[in-house]
C-alpha positions as CSV (number, residue, x, y, z in Angstrom):
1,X,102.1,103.9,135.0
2,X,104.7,105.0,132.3
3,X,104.7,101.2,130.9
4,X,101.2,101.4,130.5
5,X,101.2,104.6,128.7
6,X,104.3,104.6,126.6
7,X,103.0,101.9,124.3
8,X,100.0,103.6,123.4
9,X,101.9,106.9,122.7
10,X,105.0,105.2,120.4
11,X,101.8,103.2,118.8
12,X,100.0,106.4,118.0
13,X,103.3,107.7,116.7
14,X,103.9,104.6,114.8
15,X,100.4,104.8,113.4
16,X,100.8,108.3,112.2
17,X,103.7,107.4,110.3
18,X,102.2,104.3,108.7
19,X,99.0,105.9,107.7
20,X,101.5,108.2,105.5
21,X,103.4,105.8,104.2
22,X,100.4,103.8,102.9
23,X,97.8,106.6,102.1
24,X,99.7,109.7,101.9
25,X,100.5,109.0,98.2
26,X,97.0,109.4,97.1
27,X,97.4,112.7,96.6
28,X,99.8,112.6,94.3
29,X,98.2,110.1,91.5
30,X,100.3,111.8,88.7
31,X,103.6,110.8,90.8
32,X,105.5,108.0,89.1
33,X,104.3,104.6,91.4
34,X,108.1,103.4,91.8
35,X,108.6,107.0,93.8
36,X,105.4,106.8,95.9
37,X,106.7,103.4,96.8
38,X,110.1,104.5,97.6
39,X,108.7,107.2,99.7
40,X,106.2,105.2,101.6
41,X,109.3,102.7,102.0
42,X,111.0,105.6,103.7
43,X,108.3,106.9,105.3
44,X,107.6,103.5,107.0
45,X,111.0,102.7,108.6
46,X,110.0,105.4,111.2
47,X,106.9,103.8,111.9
48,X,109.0,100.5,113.1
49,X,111.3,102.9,114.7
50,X,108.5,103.9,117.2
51,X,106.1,101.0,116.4
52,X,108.9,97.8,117.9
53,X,109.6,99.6,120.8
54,X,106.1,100.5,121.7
55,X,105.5,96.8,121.5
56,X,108.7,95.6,123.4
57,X,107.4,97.6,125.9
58,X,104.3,97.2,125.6
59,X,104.5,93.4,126.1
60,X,105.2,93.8,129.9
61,X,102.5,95.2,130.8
62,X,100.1,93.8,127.9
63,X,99.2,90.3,126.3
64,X,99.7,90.3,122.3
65,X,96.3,90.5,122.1
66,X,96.0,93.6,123.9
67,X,98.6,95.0,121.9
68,X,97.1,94.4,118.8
69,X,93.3,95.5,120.0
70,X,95.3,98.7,121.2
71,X,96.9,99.0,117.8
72,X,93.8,98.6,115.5
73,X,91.4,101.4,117.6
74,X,94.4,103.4,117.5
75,X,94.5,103.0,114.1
76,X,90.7,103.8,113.3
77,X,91.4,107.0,115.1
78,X,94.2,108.1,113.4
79,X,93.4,107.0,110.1
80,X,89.6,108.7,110.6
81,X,91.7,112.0,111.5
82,X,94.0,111.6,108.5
83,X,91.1,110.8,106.0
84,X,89.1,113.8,107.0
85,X,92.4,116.3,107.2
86,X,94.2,115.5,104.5
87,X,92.3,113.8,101.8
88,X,89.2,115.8,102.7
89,X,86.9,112.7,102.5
90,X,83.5,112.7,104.8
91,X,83.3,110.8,107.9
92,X,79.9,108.8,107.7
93,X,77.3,107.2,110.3
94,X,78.0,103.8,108.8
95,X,81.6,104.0,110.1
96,X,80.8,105.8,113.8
97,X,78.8,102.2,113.6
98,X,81.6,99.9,112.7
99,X,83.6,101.8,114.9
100,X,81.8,101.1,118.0
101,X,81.5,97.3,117.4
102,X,85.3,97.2,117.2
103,X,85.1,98.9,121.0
104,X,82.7,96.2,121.9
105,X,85.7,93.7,121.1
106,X,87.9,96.0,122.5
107,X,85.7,95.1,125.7
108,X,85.6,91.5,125.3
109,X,89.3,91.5,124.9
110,X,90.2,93.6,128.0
111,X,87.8,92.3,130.3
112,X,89.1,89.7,132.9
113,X,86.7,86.5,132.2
């Protein structure tokens, strides 16, 4: 049960720490670009610290596929969360939408054909 698990929480780790590294900066649009991109360089070496493992082990008990269908919802929930936290943007019906098409492929990936 653990190796089905674990993946998913190092990925949601993982995924925090990207969504940082690539949209935290926008907050700071008077900060020099070379230092956001330092920052989101340094930011994003802790992401592959939790986001390699989580596939290593991952890849037992998941196909790549899997894995990367796992990876992108995660994603979309994390990066909703971060979007309406910390840049205070609105969360819109047109994306719940989108949203639940990608959990339609998330079905057609999953499902034993």
């Amino acid at each position: 049960m653990i190796k089905f698990i674990a993946p998913i929480v190092l990925l949601t780790i993982s995924n925090v720490f990207m969504t940082f590294a690539w949209y935290g900066h926008l907050r700071f649009r008077n900060t020099a670009l070379i230092t956001v991109i330092l920052v989101s360089w340094g930011i994003a070496f802790f992401e592959y610290c939790f986001q390699v493992p989580a596939n290593r082990i991952g890849y037992e008990v998941y196909n790549a596929a899997q894995l990367k269908t796992i990876q992108e919802v995660i994603t979309l929930i994390v990066f909703s969360g971060f979007s309406i936290w910390y840049l205070k943007e609105q969360f819109r019906w047109n994306y719940l939408v989108g949203f639940l098409f990608i959990i339609l492929a998330v079905f057609f990936i999953f499902k034993k054909w």
